[in-house]
Every structure is written in structure tokens, then in C-alpha cells.
C-alpha positions as MATLAB code, in Angstrom:
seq = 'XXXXXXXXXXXXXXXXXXXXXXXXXXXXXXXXXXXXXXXXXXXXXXXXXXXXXXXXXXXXXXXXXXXXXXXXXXXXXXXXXXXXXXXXXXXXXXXXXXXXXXXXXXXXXXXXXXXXXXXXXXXXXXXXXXXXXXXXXXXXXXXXXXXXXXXXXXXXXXXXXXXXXXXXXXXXXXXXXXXXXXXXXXXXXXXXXXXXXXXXXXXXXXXXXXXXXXXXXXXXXXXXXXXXXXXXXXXXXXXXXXXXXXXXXXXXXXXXXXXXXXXXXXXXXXXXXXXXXXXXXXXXXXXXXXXXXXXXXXXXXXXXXXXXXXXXXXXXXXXXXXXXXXXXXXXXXXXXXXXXXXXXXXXXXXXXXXXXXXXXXXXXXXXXXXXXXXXXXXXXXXXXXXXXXXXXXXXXXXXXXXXXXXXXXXXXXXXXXXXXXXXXXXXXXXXXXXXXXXXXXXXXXXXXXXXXXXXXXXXXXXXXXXXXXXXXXXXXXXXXXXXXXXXXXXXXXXXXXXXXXX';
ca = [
     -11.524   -2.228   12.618;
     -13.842   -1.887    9.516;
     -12.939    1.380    8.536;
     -15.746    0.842    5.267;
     -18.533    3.488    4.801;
     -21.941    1.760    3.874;
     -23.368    3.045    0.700;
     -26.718    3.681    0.030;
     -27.946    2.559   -3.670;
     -30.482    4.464   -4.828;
     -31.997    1.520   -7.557;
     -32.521   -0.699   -4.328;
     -34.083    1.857   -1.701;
     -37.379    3.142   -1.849;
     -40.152    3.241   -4.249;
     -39.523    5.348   -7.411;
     -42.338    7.688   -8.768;
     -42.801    8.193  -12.587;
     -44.108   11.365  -12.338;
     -41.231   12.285   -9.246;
     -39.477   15.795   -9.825;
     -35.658   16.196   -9.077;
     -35.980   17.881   -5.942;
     -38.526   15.217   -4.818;
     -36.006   12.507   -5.340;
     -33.163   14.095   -3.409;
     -35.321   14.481   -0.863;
     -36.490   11.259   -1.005;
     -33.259    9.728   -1.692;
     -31.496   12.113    1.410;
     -34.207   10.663    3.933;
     -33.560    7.311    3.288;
     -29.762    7.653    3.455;
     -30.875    9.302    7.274;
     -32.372    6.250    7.989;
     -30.176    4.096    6.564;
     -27.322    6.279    9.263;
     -29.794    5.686   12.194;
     -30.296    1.889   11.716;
     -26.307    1.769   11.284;
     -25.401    3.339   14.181;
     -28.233    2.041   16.752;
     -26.795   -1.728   15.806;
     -23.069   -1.626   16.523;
     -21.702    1.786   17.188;
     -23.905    3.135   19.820;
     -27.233    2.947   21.805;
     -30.102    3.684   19.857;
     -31.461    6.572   22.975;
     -28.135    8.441   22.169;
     -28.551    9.106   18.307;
     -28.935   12.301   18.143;
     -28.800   15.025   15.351;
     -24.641   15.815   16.107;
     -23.808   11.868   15.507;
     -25.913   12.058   12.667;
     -23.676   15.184   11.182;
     -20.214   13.775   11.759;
     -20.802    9.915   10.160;
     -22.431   12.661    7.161;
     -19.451   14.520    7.172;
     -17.453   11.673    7.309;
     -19.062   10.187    4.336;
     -18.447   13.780    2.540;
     -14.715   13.614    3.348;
     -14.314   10.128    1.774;
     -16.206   11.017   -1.368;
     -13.802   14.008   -0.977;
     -10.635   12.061   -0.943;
      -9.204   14.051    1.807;
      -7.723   12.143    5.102;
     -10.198   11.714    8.198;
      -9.282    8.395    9.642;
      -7.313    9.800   12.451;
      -6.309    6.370   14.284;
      -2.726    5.887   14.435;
      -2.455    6.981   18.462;
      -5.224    4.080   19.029;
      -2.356    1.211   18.133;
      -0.109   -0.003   20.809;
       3.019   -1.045   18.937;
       4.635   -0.966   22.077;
       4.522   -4.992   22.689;
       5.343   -7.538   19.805;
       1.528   -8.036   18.019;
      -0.284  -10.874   17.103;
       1.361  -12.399   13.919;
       1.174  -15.121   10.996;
       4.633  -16.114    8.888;
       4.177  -17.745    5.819;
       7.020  -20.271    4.312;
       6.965  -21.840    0.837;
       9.048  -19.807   -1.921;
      12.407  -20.904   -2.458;
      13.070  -17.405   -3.531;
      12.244  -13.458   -1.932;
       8.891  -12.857   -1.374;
       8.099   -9.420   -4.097;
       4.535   -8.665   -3.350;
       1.968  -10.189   -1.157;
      -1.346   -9.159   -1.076;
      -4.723  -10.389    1.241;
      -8.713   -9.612    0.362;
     -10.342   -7.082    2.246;
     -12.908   -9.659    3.721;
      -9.509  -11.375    4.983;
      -9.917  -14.500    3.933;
      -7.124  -15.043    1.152;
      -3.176  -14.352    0.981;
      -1.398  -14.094   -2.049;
       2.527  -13.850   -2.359;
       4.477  -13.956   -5.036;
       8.511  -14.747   -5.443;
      11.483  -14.306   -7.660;
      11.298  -18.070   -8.793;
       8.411  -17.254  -10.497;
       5.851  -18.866   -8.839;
       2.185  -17.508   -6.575;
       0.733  -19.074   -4.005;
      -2.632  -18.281   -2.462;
      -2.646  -19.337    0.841;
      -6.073  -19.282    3.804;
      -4.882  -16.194    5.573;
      -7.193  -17.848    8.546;
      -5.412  -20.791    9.128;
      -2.014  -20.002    7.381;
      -2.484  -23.032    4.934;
      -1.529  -23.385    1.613;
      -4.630  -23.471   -0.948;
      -2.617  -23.440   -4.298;
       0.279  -22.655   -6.386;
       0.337  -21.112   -9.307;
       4.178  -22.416  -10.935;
       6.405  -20.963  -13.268;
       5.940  -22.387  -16.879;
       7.874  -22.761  -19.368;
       7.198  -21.007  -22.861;
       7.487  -24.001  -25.847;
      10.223  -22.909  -28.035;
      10.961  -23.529  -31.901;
       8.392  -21.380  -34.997;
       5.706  -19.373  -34.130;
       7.561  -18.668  -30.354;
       5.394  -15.591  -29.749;
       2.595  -16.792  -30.371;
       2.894  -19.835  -28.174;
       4.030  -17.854  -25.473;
       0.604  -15.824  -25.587;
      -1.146  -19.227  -25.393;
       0.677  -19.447  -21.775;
      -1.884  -19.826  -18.700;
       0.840  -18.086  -16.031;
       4.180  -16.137  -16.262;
       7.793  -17.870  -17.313;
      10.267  -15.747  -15.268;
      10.159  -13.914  -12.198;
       6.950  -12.308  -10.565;
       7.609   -8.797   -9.522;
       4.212   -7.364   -8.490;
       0.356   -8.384   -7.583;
      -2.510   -5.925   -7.118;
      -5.953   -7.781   -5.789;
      -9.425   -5.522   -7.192;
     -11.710   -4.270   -3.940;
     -14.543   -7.078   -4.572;
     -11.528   -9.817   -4.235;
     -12.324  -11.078   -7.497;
      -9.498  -10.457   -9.895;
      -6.031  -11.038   -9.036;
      -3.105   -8.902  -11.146;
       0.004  -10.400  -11.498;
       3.110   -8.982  -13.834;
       7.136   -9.489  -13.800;
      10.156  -10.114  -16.024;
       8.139  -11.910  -19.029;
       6.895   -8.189  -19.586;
       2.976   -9.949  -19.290;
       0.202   -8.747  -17.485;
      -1.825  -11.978  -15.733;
      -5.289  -11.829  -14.518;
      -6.335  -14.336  -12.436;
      -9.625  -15.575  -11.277;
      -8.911  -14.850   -6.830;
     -11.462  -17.340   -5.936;
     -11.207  -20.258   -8.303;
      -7.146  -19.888   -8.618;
      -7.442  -19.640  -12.396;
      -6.009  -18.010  -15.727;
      -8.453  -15.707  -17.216;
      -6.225  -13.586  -19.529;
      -2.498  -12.221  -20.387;
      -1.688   -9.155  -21.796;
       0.979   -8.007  -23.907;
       1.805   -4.271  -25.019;
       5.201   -3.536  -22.361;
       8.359   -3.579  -24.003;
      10.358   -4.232  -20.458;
       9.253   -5.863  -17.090;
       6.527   -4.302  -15.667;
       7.911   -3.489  -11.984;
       4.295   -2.676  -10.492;
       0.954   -3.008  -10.686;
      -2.154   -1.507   -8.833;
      -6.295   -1.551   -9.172;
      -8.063    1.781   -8.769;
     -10.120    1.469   -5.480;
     -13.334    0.243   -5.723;
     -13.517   -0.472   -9.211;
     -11.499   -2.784  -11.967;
      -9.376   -0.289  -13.560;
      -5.746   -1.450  -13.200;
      -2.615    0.665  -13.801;
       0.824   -1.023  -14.978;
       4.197    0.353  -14.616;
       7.181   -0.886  -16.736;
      10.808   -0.419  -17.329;
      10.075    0.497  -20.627;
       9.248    4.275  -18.957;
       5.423    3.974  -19.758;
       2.260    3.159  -17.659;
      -1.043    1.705  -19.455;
      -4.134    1.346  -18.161;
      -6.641   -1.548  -18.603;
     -10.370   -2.307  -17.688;
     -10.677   -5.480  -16.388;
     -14.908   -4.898  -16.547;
     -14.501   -5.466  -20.434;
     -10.666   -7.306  -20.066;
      -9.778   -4.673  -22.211;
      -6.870   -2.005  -22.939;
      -7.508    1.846  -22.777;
      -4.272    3.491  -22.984;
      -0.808    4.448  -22.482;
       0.935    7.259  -20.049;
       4.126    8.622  -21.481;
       6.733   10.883  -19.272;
       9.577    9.359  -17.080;
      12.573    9.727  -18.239;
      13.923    6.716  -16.922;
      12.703    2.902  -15.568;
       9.634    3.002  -13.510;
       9.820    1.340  -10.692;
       6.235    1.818   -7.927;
       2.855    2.558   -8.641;
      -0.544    3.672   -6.750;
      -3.821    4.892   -7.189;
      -6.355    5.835   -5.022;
     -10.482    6.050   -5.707;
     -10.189    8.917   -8.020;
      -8.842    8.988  -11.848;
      -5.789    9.777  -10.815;
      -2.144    7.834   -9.974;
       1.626    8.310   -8.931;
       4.762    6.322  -10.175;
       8.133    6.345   -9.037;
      10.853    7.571  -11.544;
      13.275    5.542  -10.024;
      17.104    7.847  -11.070;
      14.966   10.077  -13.190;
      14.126   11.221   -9.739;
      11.248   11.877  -10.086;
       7.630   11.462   -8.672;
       4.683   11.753  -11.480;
       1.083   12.130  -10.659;
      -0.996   11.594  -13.102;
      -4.288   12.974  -14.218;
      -5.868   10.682  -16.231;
      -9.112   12.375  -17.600;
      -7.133   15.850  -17.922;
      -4.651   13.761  -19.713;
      -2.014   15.957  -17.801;
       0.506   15.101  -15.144;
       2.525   16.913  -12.818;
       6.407   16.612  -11.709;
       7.848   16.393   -8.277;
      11.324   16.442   -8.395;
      13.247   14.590   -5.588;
      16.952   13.715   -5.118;
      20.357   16.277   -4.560;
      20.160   19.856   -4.840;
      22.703   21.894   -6.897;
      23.847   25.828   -5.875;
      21.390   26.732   -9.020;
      18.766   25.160   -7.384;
      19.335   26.573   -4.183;
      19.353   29.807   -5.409;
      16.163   29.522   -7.798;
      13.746   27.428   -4.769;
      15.193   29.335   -1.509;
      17.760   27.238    0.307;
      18.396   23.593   -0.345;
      17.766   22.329    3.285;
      13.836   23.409    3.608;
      12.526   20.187    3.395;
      15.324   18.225    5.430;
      14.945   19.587    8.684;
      14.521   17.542   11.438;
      12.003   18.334   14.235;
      14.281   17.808   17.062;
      16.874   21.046   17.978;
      18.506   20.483   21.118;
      22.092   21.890   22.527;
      23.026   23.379   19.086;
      23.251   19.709   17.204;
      21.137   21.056   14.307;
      23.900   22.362   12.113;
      26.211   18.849   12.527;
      22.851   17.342   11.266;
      22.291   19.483    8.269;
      25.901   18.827    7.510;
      25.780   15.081    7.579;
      22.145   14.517    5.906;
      23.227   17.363    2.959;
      26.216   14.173    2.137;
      23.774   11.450    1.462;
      22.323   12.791   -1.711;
      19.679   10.335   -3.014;
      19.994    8.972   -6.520;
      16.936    7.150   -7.008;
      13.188    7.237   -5.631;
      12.498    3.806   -5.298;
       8.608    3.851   -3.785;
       5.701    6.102   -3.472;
       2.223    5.275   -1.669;
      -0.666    7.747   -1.959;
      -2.306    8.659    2.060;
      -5.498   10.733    0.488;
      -6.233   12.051   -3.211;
      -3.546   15.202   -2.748;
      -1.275   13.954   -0.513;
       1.490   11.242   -0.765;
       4.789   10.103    0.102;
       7.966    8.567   -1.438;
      11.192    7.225   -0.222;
      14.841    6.168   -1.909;
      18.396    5.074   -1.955;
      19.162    8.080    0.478;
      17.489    6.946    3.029;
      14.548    9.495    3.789;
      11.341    9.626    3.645;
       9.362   12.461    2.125;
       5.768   13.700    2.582;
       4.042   15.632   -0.786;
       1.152   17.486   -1.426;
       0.207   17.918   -5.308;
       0.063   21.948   -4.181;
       3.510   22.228   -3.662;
       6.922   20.936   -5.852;
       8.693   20.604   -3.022;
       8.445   18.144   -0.195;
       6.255   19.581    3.128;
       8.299   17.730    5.410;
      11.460   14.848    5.003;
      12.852   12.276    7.567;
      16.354   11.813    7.303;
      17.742    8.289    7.344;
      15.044    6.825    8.570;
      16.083    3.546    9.090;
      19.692    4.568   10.178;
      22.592    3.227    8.646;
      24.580    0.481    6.836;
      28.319   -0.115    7.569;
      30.238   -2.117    5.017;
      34.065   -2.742    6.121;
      36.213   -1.558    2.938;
      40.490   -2.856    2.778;
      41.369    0.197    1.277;
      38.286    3.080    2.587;
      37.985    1.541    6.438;
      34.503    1.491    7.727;
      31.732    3.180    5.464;
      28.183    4.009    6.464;
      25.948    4.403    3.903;
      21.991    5.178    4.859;
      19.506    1.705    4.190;
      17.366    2.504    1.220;
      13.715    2.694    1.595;
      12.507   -0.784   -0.047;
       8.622   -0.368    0.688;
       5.992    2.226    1.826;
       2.375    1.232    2.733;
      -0.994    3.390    4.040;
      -4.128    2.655    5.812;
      -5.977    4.562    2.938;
      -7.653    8.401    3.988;
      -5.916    8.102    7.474;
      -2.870    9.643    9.429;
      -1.048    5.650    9.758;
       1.530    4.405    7.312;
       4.449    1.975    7.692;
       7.779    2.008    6.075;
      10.891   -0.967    5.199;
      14.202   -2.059    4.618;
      16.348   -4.330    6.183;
      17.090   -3.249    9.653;
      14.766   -5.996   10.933;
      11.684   -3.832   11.613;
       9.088   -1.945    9.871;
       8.627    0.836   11.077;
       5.078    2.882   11.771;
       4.461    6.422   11.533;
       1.780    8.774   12.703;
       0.846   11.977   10.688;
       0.107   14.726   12.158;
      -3.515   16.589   11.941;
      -2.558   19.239   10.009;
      -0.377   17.055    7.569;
       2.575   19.391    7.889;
       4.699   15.962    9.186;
       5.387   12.417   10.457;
       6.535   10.711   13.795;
       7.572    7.051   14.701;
       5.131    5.877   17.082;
       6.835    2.379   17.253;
       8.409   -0.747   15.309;
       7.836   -3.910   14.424;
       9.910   -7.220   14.083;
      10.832   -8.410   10.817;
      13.875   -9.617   10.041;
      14.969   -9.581    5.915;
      14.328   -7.353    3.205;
      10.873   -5.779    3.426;
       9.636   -6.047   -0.526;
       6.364   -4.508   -0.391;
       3.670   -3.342    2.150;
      -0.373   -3.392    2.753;
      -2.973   -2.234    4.440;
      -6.678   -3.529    5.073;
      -9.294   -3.017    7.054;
     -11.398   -6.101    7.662;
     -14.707   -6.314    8.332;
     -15.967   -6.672   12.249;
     -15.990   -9.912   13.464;
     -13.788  -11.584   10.430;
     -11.132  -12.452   12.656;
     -13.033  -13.729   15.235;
     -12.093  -17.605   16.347;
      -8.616  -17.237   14.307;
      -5.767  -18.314   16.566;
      -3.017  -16.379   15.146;
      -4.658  -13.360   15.420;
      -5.494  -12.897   19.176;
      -3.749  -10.570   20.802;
      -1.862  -11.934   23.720;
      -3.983  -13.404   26.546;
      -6.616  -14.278   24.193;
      -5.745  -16.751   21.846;
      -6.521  -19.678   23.895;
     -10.087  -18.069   25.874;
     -12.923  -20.261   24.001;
     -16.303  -17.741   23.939;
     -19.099  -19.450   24.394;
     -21.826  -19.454   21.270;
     -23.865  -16.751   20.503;
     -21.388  -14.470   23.005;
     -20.205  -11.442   21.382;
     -16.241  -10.968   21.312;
     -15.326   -8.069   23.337;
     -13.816   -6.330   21.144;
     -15.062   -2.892   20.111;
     -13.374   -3.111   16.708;
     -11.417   -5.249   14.958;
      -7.937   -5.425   14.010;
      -6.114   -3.590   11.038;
      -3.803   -6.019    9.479;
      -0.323   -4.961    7.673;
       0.792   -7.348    5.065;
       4.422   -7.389    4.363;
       6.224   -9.366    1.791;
       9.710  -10.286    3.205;
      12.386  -11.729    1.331;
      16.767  -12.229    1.474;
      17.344   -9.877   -1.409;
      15.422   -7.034   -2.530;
      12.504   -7.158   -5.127;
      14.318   -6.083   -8.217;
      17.909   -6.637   -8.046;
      20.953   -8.220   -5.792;
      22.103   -5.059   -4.300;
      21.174   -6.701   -0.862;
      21.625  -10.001    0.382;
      20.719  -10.594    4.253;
      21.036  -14.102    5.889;
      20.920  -14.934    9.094;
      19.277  -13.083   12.056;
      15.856  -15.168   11.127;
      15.676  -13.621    7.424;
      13.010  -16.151    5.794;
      11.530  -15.627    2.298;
       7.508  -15.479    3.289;
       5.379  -13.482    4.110;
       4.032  -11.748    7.451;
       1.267  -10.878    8.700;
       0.406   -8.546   11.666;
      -2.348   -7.593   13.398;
      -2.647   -4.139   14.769;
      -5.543   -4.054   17.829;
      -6.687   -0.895   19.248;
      -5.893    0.273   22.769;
      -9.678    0.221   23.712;
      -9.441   -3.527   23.885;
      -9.957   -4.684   27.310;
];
């Protein structure tokens, strides 16, 4: 499903007039853009006898609303997540997958693991292109500056980001480095230093080559990768960061991790605000209104509503672990307690929180008995500007959530099969007709049809693919350990059709 707005350039359209006035150019530039709508939608969307003037004003509002950065992608009731989809596993780190990451044109899969080590693999095919190893840094006089002279990282890779035009590829972990990479050739282009701690996350801007860090040493800096240069650094959290992510505009949000907190950041303003998650004391009560208005479930049947108030006020969360950004004022974060929690930037409290949302862990204790504790939540990821995100830990499935229209709150609308720790999640939206002929990613029924040449595939759209990086333990510690029950350190791949295909 190429969810991907064509953009008009206005150096490349048209002929441009010395003597032109303002006005004349807009309108100029505004007619060509209205033909430029027409020819789009006559070739794929819809017959060219039914373009009319009310087609024409939603794909411009639609275009208005992305520019915006507001949500209007509403397509999360078109997946059926009902059956098991179409998916690729990846094997070839000996240790848990951290990040993986795949181009938007869908042709490349990047993963990296806790042995140090990336591998970019042909997401078509599921082969392995190349690996990118852990090195070792030469020891002995002059040690820091020979570990600057290092082509790749010497400890463990926590995080990659991949730039819109799949041609950079961010990588940073435990050697406190940031490492560009060239995607296509598989090679070093530069390192940079300036983090005191590991740098837990990374993330690119969208659509451009600015690239936000994250560290354990409480700061974020920002780079442009246009000039491979550094621009600054982002001071605030009072304690290790631990997620990252950015959107189109100048703007980004980081995960606190126990500073419990949620920071988005205005870059240009130079200004950030606070979002304060985690337990709520009597004070606090008092002072916002009652401590249970963002942890009430929708459901409210034969008077159970009070026993669940009592049992989700227990499980106080002590860390926010990950955040992922749905529009440019909207977001949502998750933690060690188990919920989920959707934000708006115009409020400080949360518009709407899922309790233990994937249920509960039960550890048998000598002395205690049986103890349920809720699973953290190890990974959040969002189709960007739309109503469908996905959440993990390690119950064995990822789970996928609709939002609702008027973003007031969230609802399963199904699961998905993964067994292991779920490390980190993704969303892209390939371009029509990139998926077409690859085996892995038929739906069921399909896979084996051969189309004859130069006949169309039937599908109306293609596929939306989640990228999951799944590991045994989780990305940055040894809290959790799952074996068995088909837990594999890879990666996986899914891809999510819409119920229009016949």
C-alpha cells in the first residue's frame, strides 16, 4: 500500500518567466500541481471519466493534512489480522536481534545484535548480502585515537535508524560511537564521538538527513548527515535515555527511562516540554483531579470496574521504556508497568491508558508463592500520520491496535505470532508493485499462482510490512531471558494485505 504523496517540484515543472509576478507563479505553479493530481489519479487510482472536482479536493486536502502533520491515514479496519500473514524470519546473530530496519523501496533488511555485529540482508529473497563484524580497537599509546581510526563498532550494537532516500545507514551502541554507513555499498563513511555513555537510540528526521542520538549520558545531539557534521546538544532528563523518534517536523520525543518522563522537544524554539508518567502520590491526586483519569478501561460490565481500578492502581510503573510519535502532536509511550499510554503535546496528562496490555508474568517464589507481575512494554511502532500501531514484549505476539477517529483511544484489532523478546518495531509503506513476484510475501493462496507477463497483479494496493527485531533477552539488559517456545534471535518480517484483496 504506498501510502507516499507525490510532490510537485516547482524547478522541474513548467516554464519560468523573468518578468513573472508572485501571484502569477502561484497560479501557475497551483495549475500544474492540478494536473499533476489528474494524471495521478486517471493512472492507478481511478478511471479517468470519474475525476471530478470532489476527488480532486480530498487527495488536496490530503496533501494539506500531511504537510500539516496531523493523522489522516485511517486504515487500520482494512487489515485482516485475523489469519496468520504472510511472513519472512531471518537467522544469523548468535546474539538478540536490537534493531532491524528495511528501505522504504523494500529492497534491503538491516538487523543488528548484541554480539556486535550488522547484517544487511535482500529483504526479497531473505538472503544474506553482508556482515558488518565487530572489531576490535588496537590497544597500547595513542588508544583513542586508534579507536577513532575504527571502520565499525567494538561492543554491542543497540540501535539503527535508515534516512528516507535509503542511503545512509545509522548505527550506535555500547562503544558510545555514532556509525554511518553507506546502505547501498555496505561501507564505513564516518564515526562520531561526543556521548559520554552508550547511545541507546537513534532516529533520522523524515525525509531529510538530520539524525537525532539518545545516550545514557542524559543528553540527545543532533547531526546533519548532508554536511556529516554536528549541530548540537539537548540537555534535560534527569536520568538514562533510553527511545527516541522524530517525525517530518523539527521536533522529537525521548524516553526518560526512571526519570519517568516523556520529553518532546522543540528544536528551533530551543524549548521542550515534560510529560510526566509513572505512580501517582495523594499530592498529586489532589493537585491534577483524581489519580485514576487516565487508567480507565473502556469496558464496565456487572460492576467489575472498581476490582479493576484496584488491581491496575498496584502496578505502579517505574520506568518508561519506549515512545513512538503517530502524527506531529500526538504520541504514545509504554513501560515496566505494563500499559500503554496515548499523549497529545496539549495536555500533561495521558488522553487515554491500556492497562497491562500484554497481561501478566508469573514467577514461582520459595518464600512469596506465585507472583504476577505485568510484561513490560519492550517496543512500540506506527504506520506514520495513520490510526495503526503495533506494540511488544514477550508473550509471543505483537500485538496491533486501531485508534480511534477522534484520537480520544486505542483497541486491539488482532495479534500476531512471534515468539521471544520483541526489541524494536517498524513500519513502511512500499511502493505498488515492489512486492510483486516475492514468494514470501503472498498472502495465502497466492504464493505459488505464476501471472503471466505484462498481467497486472490483482491487487488494489500493496502490502504494509511490520519489521520486528526479535531476540532471547531484551535490548539493553538481562532482565529477561526466554527459550524455548520457538524464541530465535532474527528478525521477522510481516506483511499486512488489505481486505479488498480478492
Amino acid at each position: 500500500m504506498d501510502l507516499r504523496v507525490d510532490e510537485v517540484d516547482p524547478n522541474e515543472s513548467g516554464e519560468e518567466d523573468a518578468a513573472e509576478t508572485p501571484a502569477e507563479k502561484r497560479l501557475r505553479l497551483a495549475k500544474l500541481y492540478l494536473e499533476s493530481v489528474k494524471e495521478g489519479l486517471a493512472e492507478g487510482e481511478v478511471d479517468a471519466a470519474e475525476i471530478d472536482k470532489e476527488l480532486i479536493s480530498a487527495r488536496l486536502k490530503q496533501d494539506v493534512l500531511e504537510h500539516a502533520g496531523k493523522v489522516h491515514l485511517y486504515v487500520a479496519d482494512s487489515f485482516d489480522v485475523s489469519r496468520p500473514p504472510p511472513s519472512l524470519r531471518t537467522r544469523g546473530h548468535r546474539f538478540s536481534v536490537t534493531s532491524a530496519v528495511a528501505s522504504n523501496d523494500a529492497r534491503f533488511l538491516f538487523t543488528a545484535g548484541k554480539e556486535g555485529s550488522i547484517i544487511k540482508w535482500d529483504l526479497r529473497t531473505g538472503a544474506r548480502i553482508s556482515t558488518f563484524p565487530k572489531l576490535r580497537p588496537e590497544k597500547g599509546k595513542g588508544k583513542e585515537k586508534a579507536a577513532g581510526d575504527v571502520h565499525g563498532h567494538t561492543d554491542e550494537v543497540l540501535s539503527l535508524a535508515l534516512s528516507d532516500d535509503g542511503r545512509y545507514l545509522a548505527s550506535a551502541g555500547k562503544d558510545r560511537r555514532l556509525g554511518v554507513w553507506d546502505a547501498e555499498k555496505g561501507e564505513w563513511v564516518k564515526g562520531f564521538d561526543g556521548h559520554r555513555d552508550t547511545i541507546s537510540a537513534v532516529a533520522f528526521r523524515k525525509g531529510t538527513l538530520q539524525l537525532y542520538t539518545a545516550s545514557y549520558d542524559r543528553t540527545i545531539k543532533l547531526f546533519d548527515l548532508s554536511v556529516m557534521g554536528y549541530v548540537e546538544t539537548l540537555f534535560g532528563h534527569q536520568d538514562c535515555i533510553v527511545d527516541l523518534d522524530a517525525m517530518r517536523a523539527e521536533t522529537a520525543i525521548s524516553a526518560g527511562g526512571r526519570d519517568k518522563t516523556v520529553r518532546f522537544w522543540k528544536i528551533v524554539d530551543q524549548t521542550q516540554l515534560v510529560f510526566r508518567g509513572g505512580g501517582r502520590s495523594s499530592v498529586r491526586e489532589l493537585l491534577e483531579g483524581g489519580a485514576l483519569a487516565g487508567l480507565e478501561d473502556e469496558e464496565d460490565q456487572d460492576g467489575g470496574q472498581k476490582q479493576k481500578r484496584a488491581e491496575q492502581k498496584k502496578y505502579i510503573e517505574g520506568s518508561l521504556d519506549c515512545v513512538a510519535m503517530i502524527d506531529e502532536s500526538t504520541f504514545l509511550s509504554g513501560g515496566d508497568s505494563g500499559s500503554i499510554c496515548l499523549w497529545s503535546t496539549q495536555k500533561k496528562k495521558p488522553i487515554f491508558t491500556h492497562a497491562v496490555a500484554h497481561g501478566f508474568s508469573e514467577t514461582l517464589s520459595e518464600t512469596e508463592g506465585l507472583l504476577r507481575s505485568p510484561r513490560w512494554i519492550t517496543a512500540l511502532g506506527t504506520l506514520r500520520y495513520s490510526d495503526l500501531f503495533a506494540s511488544g514484549s514477550w508473550d509471543g505476539e505483537i500485538r496491533v491496535w486501531k485508534v480511534d477517529a477522534k484520537m480520544k483511544s486505542f483497541s486491539a484489532i488482532g495479534n500476531i505470532s512471534a515468539p521471544g523478546v520483541i526489541n524494536s518495531l517498524r513500519f513502511i509503506s512500499p511502493p505498488k508493485g515492489s512486492l510483486d513476484g516475492v514468494s514470501w510475501a503472498q498472502p495465502e493462496g497466492q504464493g505459488d499462482a505464476p501471472r503471466a507477463a505484462g498481467v497486472p497483479s490483482s491487487k488494489k494496493s500493496g502490502p504494509v510490512l511490520m519489521v520486528a527485531g526479535v531476540g532471547q533477552e531484551m535490548r539493553l539488559g538481562r532482565w529477561v531471558t526466554v527459550k524455548g517456545d520457538g524464541a530465535r534471535n532474527g528478525a521477522l518480517v510481516v506483511a499486512l494485505y488489505p481486505r479488498t484483496l480478492s
